[in-house]
FIBAFI-423785 format. One line per 2 residues: number of its first residue (from 1); their letters; for each residue x, y, z of C-alpha. Coordinates in Angstrom, 2 decimals, padded with zeros to 5 digits. Example, Ala and Ser with C-alpha at 12.3 -4.5 7.8 and 13.67 -1.06 7.14 Angstrom:
% residues 2
1> as> 012.30,-004.50,007.80 ~ 013.67,-001.06,007.14
% end
This chain:
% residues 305
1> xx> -043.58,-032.07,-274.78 ~ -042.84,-036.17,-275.33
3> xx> -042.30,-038.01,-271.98 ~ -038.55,-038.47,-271.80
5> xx> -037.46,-042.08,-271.80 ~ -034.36,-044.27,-271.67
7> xx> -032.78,-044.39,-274.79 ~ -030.03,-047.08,-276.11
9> xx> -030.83,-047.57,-279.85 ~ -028.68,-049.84,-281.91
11> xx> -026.12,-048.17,-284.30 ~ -026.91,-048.86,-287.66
13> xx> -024.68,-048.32,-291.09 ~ -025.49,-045.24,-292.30
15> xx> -023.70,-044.42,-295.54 ~ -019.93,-044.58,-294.36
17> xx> -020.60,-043.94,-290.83 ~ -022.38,-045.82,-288.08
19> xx> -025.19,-044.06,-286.94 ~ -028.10,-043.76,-284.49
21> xx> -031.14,-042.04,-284.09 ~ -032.68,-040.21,-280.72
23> xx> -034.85,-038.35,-279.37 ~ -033.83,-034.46,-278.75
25> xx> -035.38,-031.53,-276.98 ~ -035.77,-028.54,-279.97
27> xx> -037.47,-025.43,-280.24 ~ -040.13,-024.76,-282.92
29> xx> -041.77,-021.50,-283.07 ~ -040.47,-020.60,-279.59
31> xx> -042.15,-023.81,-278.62 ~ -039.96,-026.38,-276.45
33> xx> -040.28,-029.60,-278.58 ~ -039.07,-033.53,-279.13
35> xx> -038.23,-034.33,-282.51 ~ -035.92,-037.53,-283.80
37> xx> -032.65,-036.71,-285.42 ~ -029.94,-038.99,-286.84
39> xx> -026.04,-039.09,-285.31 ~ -022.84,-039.97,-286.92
41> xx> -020.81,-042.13,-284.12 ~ -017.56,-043.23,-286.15
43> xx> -016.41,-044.24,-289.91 ~ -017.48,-047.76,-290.75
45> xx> -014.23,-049.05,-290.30 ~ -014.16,-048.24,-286.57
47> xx> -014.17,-051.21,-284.22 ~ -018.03,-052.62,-283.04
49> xx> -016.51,-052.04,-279.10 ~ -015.51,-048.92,-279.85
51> xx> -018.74,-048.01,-281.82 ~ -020.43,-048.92,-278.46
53> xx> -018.62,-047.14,-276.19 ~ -019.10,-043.44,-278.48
55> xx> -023.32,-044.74,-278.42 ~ -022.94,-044.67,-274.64
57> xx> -020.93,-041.81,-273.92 ~ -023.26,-039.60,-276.10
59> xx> -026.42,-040.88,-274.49 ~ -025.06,-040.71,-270.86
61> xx> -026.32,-036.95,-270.99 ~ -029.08,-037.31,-272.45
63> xx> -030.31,-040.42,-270.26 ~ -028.82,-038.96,-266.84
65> xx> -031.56,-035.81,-267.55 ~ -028.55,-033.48,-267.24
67> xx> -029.41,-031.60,-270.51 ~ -031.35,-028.66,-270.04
69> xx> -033.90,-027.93,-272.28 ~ -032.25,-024.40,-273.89
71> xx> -029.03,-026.58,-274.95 ~ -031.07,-027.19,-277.84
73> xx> -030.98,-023.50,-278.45 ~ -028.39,-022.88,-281.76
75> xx> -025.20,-021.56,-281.29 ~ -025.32,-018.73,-284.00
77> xx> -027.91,-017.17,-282.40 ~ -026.83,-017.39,-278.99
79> xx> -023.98,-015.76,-279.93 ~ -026.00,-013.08,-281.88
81> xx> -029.01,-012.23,-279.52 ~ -027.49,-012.95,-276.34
83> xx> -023.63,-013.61,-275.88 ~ -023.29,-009.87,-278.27
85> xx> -025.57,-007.46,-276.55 ~ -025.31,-008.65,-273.27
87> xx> -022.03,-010.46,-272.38 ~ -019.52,-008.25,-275.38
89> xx> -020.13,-005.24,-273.42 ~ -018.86,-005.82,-270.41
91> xx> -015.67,-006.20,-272.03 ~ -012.89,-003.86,-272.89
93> xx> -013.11,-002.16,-276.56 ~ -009.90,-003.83,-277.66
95> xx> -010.97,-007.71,-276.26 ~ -014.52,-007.17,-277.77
97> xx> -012.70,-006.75,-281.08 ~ -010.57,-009.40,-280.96
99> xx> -013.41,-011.36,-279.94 ~ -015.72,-010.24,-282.61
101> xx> -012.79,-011.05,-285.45 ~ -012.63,-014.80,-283.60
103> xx> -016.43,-015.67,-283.61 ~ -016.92,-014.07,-287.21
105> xx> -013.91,-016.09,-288.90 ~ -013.27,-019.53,-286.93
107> xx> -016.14,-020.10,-284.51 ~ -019.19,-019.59,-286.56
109> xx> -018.39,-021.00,-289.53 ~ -017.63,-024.40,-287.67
111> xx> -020.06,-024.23,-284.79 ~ -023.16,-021.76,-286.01
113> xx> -025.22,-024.47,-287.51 ~ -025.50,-026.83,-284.09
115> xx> -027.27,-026.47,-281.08 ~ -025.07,-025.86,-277.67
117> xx> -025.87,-029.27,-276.84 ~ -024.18,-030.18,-280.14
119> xx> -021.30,-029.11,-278.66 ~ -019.96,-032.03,-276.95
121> xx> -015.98,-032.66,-275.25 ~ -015.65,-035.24,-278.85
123> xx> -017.00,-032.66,-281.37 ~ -014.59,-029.47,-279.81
125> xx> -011.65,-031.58,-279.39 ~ -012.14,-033.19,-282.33
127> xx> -011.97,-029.29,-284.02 ~ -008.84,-028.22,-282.03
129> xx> -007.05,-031.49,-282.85 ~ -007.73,-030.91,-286.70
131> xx> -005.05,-027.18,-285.63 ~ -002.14,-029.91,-286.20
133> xx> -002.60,-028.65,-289.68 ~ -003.58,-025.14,-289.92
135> xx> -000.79,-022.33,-290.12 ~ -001.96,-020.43,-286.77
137> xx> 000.55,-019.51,-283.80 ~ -000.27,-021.37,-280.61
139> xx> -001.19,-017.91,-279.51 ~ -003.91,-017.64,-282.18
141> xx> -005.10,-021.17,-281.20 ~ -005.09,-019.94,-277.28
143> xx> -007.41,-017.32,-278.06 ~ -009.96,-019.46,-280.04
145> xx> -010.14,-021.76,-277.74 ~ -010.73,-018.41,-275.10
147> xx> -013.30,-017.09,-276.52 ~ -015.43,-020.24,-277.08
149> xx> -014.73,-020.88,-273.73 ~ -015.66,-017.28,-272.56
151> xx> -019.30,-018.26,-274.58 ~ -019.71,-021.62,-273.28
153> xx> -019.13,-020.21,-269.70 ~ -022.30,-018.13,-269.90
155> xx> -024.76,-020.22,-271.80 ~ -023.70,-022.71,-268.14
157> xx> -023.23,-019.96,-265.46 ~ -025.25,-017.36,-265.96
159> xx> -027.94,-018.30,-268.43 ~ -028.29,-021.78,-267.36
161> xx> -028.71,-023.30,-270.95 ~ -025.90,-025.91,-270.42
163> xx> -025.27,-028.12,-267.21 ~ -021.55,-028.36,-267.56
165> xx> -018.69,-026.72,-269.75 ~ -017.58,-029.00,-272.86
167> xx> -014.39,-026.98,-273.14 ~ -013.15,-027.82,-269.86
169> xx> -010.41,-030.13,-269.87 ~ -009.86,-029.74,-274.30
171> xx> -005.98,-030.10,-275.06 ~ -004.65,-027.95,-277.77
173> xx> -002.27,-029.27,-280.19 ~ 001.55,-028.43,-279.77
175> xx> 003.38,-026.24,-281.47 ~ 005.79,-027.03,-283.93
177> xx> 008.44,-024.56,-283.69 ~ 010.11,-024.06,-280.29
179> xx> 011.06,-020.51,-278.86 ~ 012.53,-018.13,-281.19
181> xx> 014.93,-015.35,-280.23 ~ 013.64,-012.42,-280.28
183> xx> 015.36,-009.02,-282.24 ~ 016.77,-006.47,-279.41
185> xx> 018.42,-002.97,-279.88 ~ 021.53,-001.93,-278.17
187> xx> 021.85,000.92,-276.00 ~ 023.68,003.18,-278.88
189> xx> 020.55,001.77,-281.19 ~ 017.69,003.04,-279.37
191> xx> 019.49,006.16,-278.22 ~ 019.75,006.69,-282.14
193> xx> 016.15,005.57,-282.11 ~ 014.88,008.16,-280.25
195> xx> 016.89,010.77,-281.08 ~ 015.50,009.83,-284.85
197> xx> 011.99,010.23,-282.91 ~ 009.55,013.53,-283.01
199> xx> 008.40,014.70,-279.84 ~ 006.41,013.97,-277.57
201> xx> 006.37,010.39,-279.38 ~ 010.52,010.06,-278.53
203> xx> 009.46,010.33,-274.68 ~ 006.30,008.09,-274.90
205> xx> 009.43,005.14,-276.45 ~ 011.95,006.28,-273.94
207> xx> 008.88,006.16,-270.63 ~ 007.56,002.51,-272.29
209> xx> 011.11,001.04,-272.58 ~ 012.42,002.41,-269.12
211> xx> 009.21,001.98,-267.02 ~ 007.68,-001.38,-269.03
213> xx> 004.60,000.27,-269.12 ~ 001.53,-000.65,-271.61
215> xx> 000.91,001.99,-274.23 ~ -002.86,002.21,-273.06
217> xx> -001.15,003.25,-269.47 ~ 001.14,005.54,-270.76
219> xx> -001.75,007.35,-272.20 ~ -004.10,007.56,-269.26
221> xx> -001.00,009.02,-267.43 ~ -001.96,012.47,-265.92
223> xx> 000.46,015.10,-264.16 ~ -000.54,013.72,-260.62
225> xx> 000.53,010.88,-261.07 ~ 003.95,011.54,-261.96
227> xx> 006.05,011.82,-258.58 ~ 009.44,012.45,-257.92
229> xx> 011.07,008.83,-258.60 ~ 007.74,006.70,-259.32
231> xx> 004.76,006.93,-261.51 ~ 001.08,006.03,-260.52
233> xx> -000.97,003.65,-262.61 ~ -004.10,003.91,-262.04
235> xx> -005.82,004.16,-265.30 ~ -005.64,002.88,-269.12
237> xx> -006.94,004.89,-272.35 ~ -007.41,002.84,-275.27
239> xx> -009.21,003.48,-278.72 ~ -011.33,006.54,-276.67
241> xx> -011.74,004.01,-273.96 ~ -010.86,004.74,-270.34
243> xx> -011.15,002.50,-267.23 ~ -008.88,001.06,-264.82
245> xx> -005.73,-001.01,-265.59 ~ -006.03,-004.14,-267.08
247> xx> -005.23,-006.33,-263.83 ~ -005.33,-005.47,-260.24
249> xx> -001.53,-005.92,-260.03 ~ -001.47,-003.27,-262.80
251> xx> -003.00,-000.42,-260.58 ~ 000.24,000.10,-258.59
253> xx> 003.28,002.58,-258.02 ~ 006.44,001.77,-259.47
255> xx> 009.88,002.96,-259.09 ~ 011.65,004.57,-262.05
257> xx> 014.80,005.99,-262.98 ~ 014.96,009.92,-261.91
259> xx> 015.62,010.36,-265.89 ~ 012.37,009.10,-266.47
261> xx> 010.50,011.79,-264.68 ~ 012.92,014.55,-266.19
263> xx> 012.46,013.32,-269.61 ~ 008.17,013.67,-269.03
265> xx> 008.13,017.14,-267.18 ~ 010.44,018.31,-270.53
267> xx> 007.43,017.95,-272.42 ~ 005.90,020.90,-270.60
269> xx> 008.57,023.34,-271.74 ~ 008.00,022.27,-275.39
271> xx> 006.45,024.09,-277.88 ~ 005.00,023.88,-281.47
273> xx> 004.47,026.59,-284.18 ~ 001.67,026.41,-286.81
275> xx> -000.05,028.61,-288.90 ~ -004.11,029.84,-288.73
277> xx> -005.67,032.54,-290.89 ~ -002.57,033.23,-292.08
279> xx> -000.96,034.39,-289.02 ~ 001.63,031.95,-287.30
281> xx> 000.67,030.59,-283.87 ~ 002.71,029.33,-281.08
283> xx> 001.33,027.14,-277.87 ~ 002.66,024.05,-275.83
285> xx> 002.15,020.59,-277.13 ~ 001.43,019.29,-273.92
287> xx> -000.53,021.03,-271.53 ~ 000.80,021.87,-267.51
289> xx> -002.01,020.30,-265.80 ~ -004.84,017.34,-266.10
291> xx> -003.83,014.99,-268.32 ~ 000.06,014.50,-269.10
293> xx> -000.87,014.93,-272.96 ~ -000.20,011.81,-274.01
295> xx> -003.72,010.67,-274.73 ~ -004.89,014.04,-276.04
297> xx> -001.96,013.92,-278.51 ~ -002.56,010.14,-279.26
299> xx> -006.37,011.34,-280.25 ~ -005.24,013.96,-282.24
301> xx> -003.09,011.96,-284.50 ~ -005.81,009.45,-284.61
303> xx> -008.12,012.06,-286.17 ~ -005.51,013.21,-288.39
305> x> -005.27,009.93,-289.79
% end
């Protein structure tokens, strides 16, 4: 590979940007390589000083030797051969979705073409600042700006391919319409509500609303954890996923209204009739020990569908 020297080349006009042209670490054939490529600095019309200063704040890295040489490795297939099958599954079923759906529709498109070293504090805020005009929720802009962190954290931490985090630091645009009240029931509404409900889903509403627990923590609910005035969380069931609550602060006791537990335990004196070979059958809907039955009757409707 080329010696690495001090580089401060003069930015030329370049069609209707000013321009310059470096020397880069690449990868050709698996081999680590120098190769001259051209960058766009600013429009034409920006200010000589200012022109400057962008030439010496992108060559600070480069000059400083605080690029690695596997920054020049691309982004797409970062993502695809390593940030996929070896970062994705360490993460819950419903996050790796979520993830999956960000990289596929916002992330790739704009980033998959550039190398990680590509990715510089200008170029991502540059992206995020262009959300003034997209129609996305600030919560939808959050979780971009998550997950790109949640790549860029590996390619520095644990693969090494990047000496710092770009992301760190990148302001997100504000949002544009302030907090909106949110729709509520009335006690004489959701006691309607449930009534209105089929069992054992009219107890899995009335245990969620009374208790604030997650639906993936009602699920992994199991009779032992049910006492007489609290309820045990100590695991989550998600999509055929279990594992432990999503926080640590999650995997608690809590207090709960005695009506609570008398409203779960009913389940176990419910029944349901159905027919097989012709002959009508009768069993419980929710079984007396293991699991409380929400999960397995979660699952079942899930395979109904």
């Amino acid at each position: 590979m080329a010696r690495r020297r001090h580089q401060n080349p003069e930015p030329k006009k370049h069609g209707n940007h000013w321009t310059i042209v470096v020397w880069k670490d690449d990868f050709q054939h698996g081999k680590p390589q120098r190769r001259q490529v051209r960058v766009r600095l600013a429009p034409l019309d920006t200010k000589w000083r200012d022109v400057l200063r962008l030439r010496d704040e992108y060559l600070r890295p480069l000059n400083q030797g605080i690029i690695s040489i596997g920054s020049a490795t691309n982004f797409r297939k970062y993502v695809e051969q390593t940030y996929k099958p070896l970062e994705m599954p360490l993460l819950r079923k419903t996050t790796q979705e979520r993830y999956t759906g960000v990289l596929e529709h916002y992330l790739l498109p704009r980033f998959g073409d550039l190398c990680l070293i590509d990715l510089t504090p200008m170029t991502l805020q540059g992206y995020f600042s262009s959300m003034c005009n997209w129609k996305l929720s600030g919560e939808s802009r959050d979780k971009i700006r998550d997950v790109l962190a949640s790549v860029l954290r590996t390619a520095v931490k644990t693969y090494g391919l990047l000496v710092t985090n770009p992301i760190e630091g990148i302001q997100l645009p504000p949002n544009k319409t302030g907090k909106r009240k949110k729709p509520f029931l009335s006690p004489e509404q959701f006691d309607e509500l449930v009534h209105a409900i089929p069992e054992p889903y009219a107890t899995m509403v009335y245990v969620v609303t009374y208790s604030g627990l997650r639906v993936s923590e009602l699920l992994g609910l199991k009779w032992h954890d049910i006492g007489f005035d609290s309820i045990t969380i100590d695991e989550r069931y998600c999509r055929g996923d279990w594992s432990e609550p999503k926080s640590s602060a999650s995997n608690t006791t809590i207090g709960v209204d005695r009506s609570v537990i008398e409203r779960i335990h009913r389940l176990k004196l419910l029944t349901s009739t159905g027919r097989k070979s012709n002959a009508e059958i009768q069993g419980r809907k929710v079984g007396r020990t293991g699991r409380s039955g929400f999960s397995e009757r979660a699952k079942r409707s899930a395979d109904a569908r």
